[in-house]
PDB file as gemmi writes it, atoms N, CA and C in Angstrom:
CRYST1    1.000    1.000    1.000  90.00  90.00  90.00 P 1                      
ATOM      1  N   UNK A   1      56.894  21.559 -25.342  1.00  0.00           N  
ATOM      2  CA  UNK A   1      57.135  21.937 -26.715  1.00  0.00           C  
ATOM      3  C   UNK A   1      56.010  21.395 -27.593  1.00  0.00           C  
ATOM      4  N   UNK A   2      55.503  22.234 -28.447  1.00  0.00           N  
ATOM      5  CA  UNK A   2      54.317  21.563 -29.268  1.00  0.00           C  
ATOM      6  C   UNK A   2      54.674  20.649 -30.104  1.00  0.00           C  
ATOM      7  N   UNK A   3      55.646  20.693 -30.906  1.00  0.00           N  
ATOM      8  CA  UNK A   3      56.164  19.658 -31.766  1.00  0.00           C  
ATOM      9  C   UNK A   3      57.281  18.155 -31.511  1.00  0.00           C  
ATOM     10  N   UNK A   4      57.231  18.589 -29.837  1.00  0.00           N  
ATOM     11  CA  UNK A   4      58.065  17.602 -29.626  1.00  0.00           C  
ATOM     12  C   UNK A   4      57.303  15.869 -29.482  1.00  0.00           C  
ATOM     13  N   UNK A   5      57.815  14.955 -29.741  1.00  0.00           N  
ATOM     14  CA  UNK A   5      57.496  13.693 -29.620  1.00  0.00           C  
ATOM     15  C   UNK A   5      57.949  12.919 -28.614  1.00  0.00           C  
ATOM     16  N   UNK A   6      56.799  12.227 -27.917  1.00  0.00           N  
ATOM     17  CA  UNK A   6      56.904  11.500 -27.125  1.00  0.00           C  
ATOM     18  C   UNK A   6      57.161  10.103 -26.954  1.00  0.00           C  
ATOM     19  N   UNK A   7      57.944   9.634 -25.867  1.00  0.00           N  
ATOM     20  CA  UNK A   7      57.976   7.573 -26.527  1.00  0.00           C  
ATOM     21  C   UNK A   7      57.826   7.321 -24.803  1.00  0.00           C  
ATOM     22  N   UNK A   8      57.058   6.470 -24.960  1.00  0.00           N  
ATOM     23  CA  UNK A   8      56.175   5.719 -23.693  1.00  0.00           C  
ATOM     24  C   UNK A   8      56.305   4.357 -23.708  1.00  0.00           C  
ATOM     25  N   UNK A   9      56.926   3.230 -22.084  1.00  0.00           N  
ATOM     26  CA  UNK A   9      56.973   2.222 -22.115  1.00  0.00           C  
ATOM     27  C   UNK A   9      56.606   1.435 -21.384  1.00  0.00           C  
ATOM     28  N   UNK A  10      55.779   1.134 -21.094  1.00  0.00           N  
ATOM     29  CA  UNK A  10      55.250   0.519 -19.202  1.00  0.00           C  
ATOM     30  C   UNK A  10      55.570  -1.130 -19.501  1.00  0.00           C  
ATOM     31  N   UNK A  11      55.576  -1.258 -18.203  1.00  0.00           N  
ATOM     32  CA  UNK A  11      55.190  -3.100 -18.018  1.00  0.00           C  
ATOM     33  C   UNK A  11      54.331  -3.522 -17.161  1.00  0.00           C  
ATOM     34  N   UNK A  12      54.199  -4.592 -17.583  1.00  0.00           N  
ATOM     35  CA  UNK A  12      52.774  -5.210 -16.887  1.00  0.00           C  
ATOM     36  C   UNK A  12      53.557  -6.849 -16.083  1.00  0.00           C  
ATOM     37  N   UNK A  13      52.703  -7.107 -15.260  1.00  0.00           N  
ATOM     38  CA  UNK A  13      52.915  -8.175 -14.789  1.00  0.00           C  
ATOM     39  C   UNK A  13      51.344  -8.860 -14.649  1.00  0.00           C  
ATOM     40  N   UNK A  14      51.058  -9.990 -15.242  1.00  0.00           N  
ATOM     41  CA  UNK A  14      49.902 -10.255 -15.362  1.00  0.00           C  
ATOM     42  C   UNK A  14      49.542 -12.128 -14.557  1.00  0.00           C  
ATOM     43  N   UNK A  15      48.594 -12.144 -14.554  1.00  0.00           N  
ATOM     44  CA  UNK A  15      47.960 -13.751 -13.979  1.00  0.00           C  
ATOM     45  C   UNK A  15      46.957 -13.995 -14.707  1.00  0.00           C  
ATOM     46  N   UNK A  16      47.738 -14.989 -15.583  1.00  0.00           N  
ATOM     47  CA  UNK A  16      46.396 -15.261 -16.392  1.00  0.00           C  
ATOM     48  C   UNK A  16      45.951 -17.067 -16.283  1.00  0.00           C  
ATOM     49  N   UNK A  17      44.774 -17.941 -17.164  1.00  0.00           N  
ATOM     50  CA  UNK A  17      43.957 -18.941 -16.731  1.00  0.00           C  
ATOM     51  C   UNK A  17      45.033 -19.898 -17.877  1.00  0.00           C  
ATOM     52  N   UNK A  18      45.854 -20.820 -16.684  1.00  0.00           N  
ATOM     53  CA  UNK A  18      47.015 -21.315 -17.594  1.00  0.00           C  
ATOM     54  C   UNK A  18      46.290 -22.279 -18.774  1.00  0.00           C  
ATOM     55  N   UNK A  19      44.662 -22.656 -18.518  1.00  0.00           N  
ATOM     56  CA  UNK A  19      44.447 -23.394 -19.565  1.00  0.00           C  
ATOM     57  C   UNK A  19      44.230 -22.392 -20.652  1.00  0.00           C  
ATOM     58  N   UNK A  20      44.111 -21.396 -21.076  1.00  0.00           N  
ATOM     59  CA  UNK A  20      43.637 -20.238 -21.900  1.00  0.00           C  
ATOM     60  C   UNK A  20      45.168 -20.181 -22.360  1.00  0.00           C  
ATOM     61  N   UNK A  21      46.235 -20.368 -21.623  1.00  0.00           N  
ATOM     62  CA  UNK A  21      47.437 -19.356 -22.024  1.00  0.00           C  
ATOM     63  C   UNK A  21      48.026 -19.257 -23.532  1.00  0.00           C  
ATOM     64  N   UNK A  22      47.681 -20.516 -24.387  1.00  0.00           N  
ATOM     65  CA  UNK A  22      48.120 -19.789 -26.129  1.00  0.00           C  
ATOM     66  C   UNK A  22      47.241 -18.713 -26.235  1.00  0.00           C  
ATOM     67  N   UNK A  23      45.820 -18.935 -26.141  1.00  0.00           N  
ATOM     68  CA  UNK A  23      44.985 -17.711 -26.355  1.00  0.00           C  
ATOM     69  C   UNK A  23      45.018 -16.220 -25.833  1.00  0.00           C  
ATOM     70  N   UNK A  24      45.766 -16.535 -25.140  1.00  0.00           N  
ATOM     71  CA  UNK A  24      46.204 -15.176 -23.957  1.00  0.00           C  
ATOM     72  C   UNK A  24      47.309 -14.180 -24.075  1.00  0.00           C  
ATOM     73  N   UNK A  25      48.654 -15.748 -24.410  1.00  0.00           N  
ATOM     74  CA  UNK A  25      49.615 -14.907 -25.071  1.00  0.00           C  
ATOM     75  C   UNK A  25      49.494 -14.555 -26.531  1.00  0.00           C  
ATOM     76  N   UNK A  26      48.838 -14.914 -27.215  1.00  0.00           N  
ATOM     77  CA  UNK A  26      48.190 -14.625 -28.413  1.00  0.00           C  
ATOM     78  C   UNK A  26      47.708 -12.847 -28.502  1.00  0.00           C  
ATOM     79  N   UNK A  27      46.611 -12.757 -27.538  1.00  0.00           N  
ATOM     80  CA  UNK A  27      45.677 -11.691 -27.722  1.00  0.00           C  
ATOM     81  C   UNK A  27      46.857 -10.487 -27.226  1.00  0.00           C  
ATOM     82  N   UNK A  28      48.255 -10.840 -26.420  1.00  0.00           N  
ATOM     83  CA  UNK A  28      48.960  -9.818 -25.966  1.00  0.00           C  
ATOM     84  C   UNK A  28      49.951  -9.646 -27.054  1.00  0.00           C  
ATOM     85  N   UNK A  29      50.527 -10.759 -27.564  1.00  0.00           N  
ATOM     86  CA  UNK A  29      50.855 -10.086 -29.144  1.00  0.00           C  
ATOM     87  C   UNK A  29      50.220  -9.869 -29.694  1.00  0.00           C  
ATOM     88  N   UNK A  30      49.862  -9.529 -29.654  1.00  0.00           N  
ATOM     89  CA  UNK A  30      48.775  -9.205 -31.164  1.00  0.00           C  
ATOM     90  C   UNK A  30      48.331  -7.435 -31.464  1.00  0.00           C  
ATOM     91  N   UNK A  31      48.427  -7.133 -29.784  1.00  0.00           N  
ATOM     92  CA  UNK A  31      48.180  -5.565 -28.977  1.00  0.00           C  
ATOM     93  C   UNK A  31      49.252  -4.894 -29.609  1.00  0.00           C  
ATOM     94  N   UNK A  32      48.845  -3.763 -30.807  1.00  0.00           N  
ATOM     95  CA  UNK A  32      50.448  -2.900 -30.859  1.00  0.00           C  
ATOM     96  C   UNK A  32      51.128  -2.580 -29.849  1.00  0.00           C  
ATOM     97  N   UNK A  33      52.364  -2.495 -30.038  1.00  0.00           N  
ATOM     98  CA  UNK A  33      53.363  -1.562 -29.554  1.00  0.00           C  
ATOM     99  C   UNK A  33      53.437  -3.426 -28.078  1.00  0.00           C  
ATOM    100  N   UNK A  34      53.303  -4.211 -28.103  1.00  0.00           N  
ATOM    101  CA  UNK A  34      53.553  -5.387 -27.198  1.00  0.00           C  
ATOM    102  C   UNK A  34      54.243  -6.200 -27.411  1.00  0.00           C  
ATOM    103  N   UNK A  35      54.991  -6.399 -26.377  1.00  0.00           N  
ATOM    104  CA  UNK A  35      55.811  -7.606 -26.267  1.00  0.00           C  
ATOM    105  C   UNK A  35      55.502  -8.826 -24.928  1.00  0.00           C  
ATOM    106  N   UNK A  36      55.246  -9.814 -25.042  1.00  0.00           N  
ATOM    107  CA  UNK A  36      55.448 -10.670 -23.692  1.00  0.00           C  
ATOM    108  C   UNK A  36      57.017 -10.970 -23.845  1.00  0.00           C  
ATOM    109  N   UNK A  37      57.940 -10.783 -22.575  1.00  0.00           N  
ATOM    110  CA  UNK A  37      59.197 -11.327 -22.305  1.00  0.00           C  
ATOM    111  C   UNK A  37      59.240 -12.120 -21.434  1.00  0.00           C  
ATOM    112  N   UNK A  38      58.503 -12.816 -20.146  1.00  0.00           N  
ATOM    113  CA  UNK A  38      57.988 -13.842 -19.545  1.00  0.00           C  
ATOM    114  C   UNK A  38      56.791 -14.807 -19.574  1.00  0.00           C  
ATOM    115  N   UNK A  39      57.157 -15.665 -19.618  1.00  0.00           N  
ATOM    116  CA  UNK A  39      55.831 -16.789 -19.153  1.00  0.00           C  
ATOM    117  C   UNK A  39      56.067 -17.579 -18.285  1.00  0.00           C  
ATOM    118  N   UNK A  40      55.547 -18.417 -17.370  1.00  0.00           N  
ATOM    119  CA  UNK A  40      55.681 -19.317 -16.476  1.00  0.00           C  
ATOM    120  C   UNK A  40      54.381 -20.277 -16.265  1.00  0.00           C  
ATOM    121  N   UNK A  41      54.919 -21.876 -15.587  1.00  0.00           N  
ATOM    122  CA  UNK A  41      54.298 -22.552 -15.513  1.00  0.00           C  
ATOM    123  C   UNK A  41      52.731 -22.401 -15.001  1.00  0.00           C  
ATOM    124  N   UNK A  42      53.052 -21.542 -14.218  1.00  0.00           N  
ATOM    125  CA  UNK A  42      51.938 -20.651 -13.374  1.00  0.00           C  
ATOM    126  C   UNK A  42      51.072 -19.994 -13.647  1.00  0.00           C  
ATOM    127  N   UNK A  43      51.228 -19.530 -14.794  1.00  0.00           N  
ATOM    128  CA  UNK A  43      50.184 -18.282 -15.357  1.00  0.00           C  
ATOM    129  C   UNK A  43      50.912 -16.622 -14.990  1.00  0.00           C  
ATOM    130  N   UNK A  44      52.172 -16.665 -15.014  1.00  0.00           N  
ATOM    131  CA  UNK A  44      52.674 -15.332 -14.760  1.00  0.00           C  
ATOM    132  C   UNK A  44      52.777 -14.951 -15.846  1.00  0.00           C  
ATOM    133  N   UNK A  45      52.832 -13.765 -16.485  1.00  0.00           N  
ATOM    134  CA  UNK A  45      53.134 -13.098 -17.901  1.00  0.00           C  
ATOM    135  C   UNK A  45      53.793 -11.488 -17.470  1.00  0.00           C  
ATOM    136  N   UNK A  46      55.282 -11.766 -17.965  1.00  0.00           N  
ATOM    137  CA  UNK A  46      55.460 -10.496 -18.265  1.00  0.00           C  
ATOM    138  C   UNK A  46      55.780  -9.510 -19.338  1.00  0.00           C  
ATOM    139  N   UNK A  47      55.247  -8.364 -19.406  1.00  0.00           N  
ATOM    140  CA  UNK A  47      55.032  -8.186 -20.678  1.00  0.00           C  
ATOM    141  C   UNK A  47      55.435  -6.444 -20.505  1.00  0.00           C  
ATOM    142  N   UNK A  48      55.725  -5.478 -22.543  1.00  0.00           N  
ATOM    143  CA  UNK A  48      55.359  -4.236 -21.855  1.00  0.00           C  
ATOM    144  C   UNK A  48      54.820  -3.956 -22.996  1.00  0.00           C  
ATOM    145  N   UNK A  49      54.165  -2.696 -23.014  1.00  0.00           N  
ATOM    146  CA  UNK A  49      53.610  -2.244 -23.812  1.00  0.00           C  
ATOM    147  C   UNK A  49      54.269  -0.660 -24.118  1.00  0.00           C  
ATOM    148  N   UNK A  50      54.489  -0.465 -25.446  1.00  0.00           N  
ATOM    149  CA  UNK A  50      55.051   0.495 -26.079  1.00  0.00           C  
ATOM    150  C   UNK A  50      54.158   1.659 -26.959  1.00  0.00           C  
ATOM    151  N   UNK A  51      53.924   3.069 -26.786  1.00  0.00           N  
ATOM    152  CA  UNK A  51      53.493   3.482 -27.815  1.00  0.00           C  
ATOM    153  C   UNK A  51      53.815   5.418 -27.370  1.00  0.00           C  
ATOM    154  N   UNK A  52      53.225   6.296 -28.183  1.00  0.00           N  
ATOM    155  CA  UNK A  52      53.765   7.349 -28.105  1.00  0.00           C  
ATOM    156  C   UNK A  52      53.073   8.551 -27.674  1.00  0.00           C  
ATOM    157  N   UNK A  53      51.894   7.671 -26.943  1.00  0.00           N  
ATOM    158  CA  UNK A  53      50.965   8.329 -25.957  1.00  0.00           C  
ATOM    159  C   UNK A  53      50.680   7.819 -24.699  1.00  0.00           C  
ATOM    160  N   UNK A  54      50.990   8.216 -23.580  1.00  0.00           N  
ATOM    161  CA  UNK A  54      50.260   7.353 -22.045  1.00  0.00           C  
ATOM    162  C   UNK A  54      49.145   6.881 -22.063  1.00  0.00           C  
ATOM    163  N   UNK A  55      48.214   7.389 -23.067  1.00  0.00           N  
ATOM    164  CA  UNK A  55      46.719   7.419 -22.871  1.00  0.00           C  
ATOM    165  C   UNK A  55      46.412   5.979 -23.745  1.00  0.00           C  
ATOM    166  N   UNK A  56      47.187   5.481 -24.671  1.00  0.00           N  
ATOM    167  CA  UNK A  56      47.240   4.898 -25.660  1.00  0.00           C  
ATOM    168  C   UNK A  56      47.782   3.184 -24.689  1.00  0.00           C  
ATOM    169  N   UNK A  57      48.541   3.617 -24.600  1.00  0.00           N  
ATOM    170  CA  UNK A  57      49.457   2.395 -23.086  1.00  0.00           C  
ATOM    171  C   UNK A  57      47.745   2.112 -22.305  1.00  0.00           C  
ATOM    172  N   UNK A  58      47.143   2.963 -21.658  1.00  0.00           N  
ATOM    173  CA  UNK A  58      46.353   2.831 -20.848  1.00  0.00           C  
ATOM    174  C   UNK A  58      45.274   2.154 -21.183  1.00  0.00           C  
ATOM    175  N   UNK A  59      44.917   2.277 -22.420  1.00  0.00           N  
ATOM    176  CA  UNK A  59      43.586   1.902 -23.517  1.00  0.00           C  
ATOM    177  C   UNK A  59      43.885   0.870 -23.808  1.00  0.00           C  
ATOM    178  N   UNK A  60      45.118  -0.123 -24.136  1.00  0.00           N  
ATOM    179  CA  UNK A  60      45.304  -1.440 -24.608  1.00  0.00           C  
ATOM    180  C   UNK A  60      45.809  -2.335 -23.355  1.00  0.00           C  
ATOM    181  N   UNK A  61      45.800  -1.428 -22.056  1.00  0.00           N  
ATOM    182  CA  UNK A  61      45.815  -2.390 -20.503  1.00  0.00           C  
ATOM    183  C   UNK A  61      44.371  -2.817 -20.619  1.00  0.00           C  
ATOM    184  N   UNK A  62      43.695  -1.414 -20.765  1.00  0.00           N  
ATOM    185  CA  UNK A  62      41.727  -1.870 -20.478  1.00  0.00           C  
ATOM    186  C   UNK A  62      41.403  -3.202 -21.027  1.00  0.00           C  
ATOM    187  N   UNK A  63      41.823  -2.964 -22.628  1.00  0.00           N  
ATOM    188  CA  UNK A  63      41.575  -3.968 -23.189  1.00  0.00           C  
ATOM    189  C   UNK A  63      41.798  -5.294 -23.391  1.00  0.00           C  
ATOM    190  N   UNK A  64      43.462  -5.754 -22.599  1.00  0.00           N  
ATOM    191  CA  UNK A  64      43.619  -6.442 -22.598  1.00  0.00           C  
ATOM    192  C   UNK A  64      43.072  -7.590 -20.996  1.00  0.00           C  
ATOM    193  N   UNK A  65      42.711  -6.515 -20.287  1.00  0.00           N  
ATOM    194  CA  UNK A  65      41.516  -6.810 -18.830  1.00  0.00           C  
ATOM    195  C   UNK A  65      40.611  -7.538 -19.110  1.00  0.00           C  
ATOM    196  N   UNK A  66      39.884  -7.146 -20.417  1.00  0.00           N  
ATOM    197  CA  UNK A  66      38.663  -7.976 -20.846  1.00  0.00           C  
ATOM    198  C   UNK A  66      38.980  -9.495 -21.486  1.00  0.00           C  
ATOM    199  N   UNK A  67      40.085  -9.705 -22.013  1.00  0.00           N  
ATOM    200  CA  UNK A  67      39.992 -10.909 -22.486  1.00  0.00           C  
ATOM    201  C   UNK A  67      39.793 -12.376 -21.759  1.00  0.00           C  
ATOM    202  N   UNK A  68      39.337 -12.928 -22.139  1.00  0.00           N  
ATOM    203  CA  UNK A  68      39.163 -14.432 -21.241  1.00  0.00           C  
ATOM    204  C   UNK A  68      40.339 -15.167 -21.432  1.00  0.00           C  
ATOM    205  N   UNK A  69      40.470 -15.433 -19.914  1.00  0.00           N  
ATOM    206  CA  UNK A  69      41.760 -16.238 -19.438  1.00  0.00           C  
ATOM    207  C   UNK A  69      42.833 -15.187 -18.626  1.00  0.00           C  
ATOM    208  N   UNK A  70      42.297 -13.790 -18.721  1.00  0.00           N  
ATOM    209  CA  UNK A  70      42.780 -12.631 -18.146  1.00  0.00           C  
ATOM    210  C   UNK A  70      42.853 -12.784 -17.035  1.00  0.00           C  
ATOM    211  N   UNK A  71      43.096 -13.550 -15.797  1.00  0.00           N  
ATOM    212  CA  UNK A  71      42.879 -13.133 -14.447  1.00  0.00           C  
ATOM    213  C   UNK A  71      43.255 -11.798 -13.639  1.00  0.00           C  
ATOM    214  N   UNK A  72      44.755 -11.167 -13.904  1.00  0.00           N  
ATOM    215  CA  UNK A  72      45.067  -9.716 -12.923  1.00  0.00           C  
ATOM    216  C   UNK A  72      46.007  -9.004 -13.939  1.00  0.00           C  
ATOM    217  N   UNK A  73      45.733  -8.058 -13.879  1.00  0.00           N  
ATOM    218  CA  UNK A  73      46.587  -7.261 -14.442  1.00  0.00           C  
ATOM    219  C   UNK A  73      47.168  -6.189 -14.107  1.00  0.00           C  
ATOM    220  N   UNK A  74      48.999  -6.143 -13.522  1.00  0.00           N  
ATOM    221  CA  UNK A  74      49.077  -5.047 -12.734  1.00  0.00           C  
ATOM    222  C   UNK A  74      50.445  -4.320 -13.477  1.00  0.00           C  
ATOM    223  N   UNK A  75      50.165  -2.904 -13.190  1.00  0.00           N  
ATOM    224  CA  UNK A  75      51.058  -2.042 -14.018  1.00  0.00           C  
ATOM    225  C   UNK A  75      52.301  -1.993 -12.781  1.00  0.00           C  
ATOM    226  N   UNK A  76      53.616  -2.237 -13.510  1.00  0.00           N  
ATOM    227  CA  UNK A  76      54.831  -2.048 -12.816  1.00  0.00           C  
ATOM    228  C   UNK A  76      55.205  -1.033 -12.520  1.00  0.00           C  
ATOM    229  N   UNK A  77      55.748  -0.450 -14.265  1.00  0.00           N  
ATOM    230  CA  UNK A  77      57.174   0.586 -14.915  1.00  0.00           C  
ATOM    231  C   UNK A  77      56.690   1.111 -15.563  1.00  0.00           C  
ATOM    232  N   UNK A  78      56.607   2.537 -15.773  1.00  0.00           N  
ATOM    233  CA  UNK A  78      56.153   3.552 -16.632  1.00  0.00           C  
ATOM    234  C   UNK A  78      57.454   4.682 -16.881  1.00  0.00           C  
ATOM    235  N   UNK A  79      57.805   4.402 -18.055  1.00  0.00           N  
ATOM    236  CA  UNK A  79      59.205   5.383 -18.662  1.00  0.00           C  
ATOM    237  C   UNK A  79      58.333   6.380 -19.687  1.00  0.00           C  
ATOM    238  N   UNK A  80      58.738   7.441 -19.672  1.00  0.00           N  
ATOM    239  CA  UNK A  80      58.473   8.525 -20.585  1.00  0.00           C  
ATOM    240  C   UNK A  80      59.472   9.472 -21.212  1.00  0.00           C  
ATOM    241  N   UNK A  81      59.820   9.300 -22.231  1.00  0.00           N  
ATOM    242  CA  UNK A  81      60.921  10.404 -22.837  1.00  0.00           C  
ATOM    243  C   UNK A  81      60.502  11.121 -23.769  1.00  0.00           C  
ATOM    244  N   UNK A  82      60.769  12.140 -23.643  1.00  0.00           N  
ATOM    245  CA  UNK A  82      60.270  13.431 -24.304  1.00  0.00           C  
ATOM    246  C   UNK A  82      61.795  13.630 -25.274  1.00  0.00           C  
ATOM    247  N   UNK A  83      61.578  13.784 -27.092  1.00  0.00           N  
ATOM    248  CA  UNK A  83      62.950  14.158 -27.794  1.00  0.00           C  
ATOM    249  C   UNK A  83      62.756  15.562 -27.757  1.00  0.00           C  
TER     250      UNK A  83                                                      
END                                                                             
C-alpha cells in the first residue's frame, strides 16, 4: 500500500570495552529510536533499536560499530508491522 506506515524493531546484543562502558552506553542512548535494557559486568549490552524504516535500524547499527569501546555487534530480532 503506498500510504501505509511502517514500525520496525530489532535487537542487538553487543560486547563492548567494559572500561569505555558510560561512554558506550551513552553513545547507544543517545541513537534515536534506542533503548539499552541490559548491561552486565562483562561488557554485554542489550539493546533495540526502533524506527519506521529497516534501512534506518541498519544505518544507526553501522554507526554505532564505529564507536570506541564497541567491540561486537550482533543483530538478534527483527519485527516489522505494516498498519
Amino acid at each position: 500500500m503506498p500510504n501505509s506506515k511502517e514500525y520496525h524493531v530489532a535487537s542487538f546484543i553487543s560486547l563492548i570495552d567494559v572500561s569505555r562502558k558510560d561512554a558506550v552506553l551513552d553513545s547507544i542512548r543517545a541513537t534515536p529510536g534506542a533503548e539499552v535494557h541490559v548491561t552486565n559486568e562483562q561488557g554485554k549490552v542489550v539493546f533495540t533499536i526502533e524506527a519506521e524504516q529497516q534501512g534506518v535500524i541498519g544505518q544507526r547499527a553501522d554507526q554505532l560499530k564505529l564507536i570506541p569501546g564497541m567491540l561486537s555487534l550482533s543483530p538478534v530480532y527483527h519485527q516489522y508491522i505494516e498498519e
